[in-house]
N, C-alpha and C positions, 0 to 999 in steps of 0.2 A: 813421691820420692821416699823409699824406704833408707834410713842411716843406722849403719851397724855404727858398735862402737866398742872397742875393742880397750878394756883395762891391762894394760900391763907396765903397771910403775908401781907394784909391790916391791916389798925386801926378801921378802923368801926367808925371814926368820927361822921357822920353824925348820925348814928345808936347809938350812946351813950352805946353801949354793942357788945359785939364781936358777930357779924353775923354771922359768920362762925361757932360760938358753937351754935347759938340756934337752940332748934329742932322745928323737923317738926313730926308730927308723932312720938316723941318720938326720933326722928332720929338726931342728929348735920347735921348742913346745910352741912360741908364739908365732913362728913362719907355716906349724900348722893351721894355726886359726887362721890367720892371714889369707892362706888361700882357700880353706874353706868357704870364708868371704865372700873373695872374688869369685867365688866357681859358684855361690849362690844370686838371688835375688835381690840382694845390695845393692842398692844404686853409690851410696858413699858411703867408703869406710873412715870412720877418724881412728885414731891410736893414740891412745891416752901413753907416755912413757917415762920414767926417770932416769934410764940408764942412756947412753950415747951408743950403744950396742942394738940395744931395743927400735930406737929411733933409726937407725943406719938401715934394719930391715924395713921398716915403713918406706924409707925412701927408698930402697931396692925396689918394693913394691909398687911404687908411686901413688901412697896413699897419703894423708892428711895427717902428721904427726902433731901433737899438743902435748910440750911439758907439762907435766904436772907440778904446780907449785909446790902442792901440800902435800906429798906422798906419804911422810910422817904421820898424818893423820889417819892414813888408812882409806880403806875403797869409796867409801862413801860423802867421805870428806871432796872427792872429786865433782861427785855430784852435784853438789851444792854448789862448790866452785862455778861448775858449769852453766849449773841451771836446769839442767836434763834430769832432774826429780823423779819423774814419769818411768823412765828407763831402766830402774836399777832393780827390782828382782829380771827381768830379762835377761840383762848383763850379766849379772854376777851369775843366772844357772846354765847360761850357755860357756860363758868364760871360765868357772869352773869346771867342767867336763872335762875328761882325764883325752880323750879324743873327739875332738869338734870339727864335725864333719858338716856336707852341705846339706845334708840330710837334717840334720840337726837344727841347724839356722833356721829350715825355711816350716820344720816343724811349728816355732813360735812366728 
C-alpha cells in the first residue's frame, strides 16, 4: 500500500494570505494536489490541516483529514507528532511544487 500525505496546515506568513486557498486556474492550490493524488498511484491519501476550509476540501474528496496540533511549530514538527520520520524530504519536495501533478507523484 502506497500513502501520500498531503501537508497543508501551514500560515502562509510570508504569503500574507493562505496559499493553499488561492487558485490557480480557478483551482485552490491544495484541491490541486488533492487530485493529483487521486489521479495517481496512491492507495491512501491522509491530509494533514489547520484550517476548517482546508479540511472541508479533504472531506469533499473523501480522503483522511488529521488536525494538526502543532502547526505553530512548523512542517516538521508534524512529523514527529506523527511518527512518519521517513517521509519528510518526499513531502515537503512534492508538496512544495508550484504545480503537482500525477506525473509528479508517481516520479517519487
Amino acid at each position: 500500500m502506497i500513502t501520500g500525505i498531503i501537508l497543508a496546515s501551514g500560515f502562509s506568513r510570508r504569503m500574507e494570505d493562505e496559499k493553499l486557498l488561492l487558485k490557480v486556474d480557478d483551482v485552490p492550490m491544495v484541491e490541486r494536489v488533492i487530485k493529483a493524488a487521486h489521479a495517481s498511484l496512491i492507495d491512501e491519501i491522509i491530509l494533514i490541516y489547520r484550517r476548517d476550509a482546508i479540511n472541508a476540501l479533504a472531506n469533499q474528496y473523501g480522503i483522511k483529514a488529521v488536525l494538526n496540533p502543532h502547526a505553530e511549530k512548523g512542517q516538521s514538527a508534524v512529523m514527529r507528532w506523527s511518527g512518519w520520520p521517513l517521509c519528510v524530504p518526499m513531502c515537503q519536495t512534492v508538496v512544495n511544487r508550484w504545480c503537482v501533478t500525477t506525473d509528479t507523484i508517481v516520479m517519487y
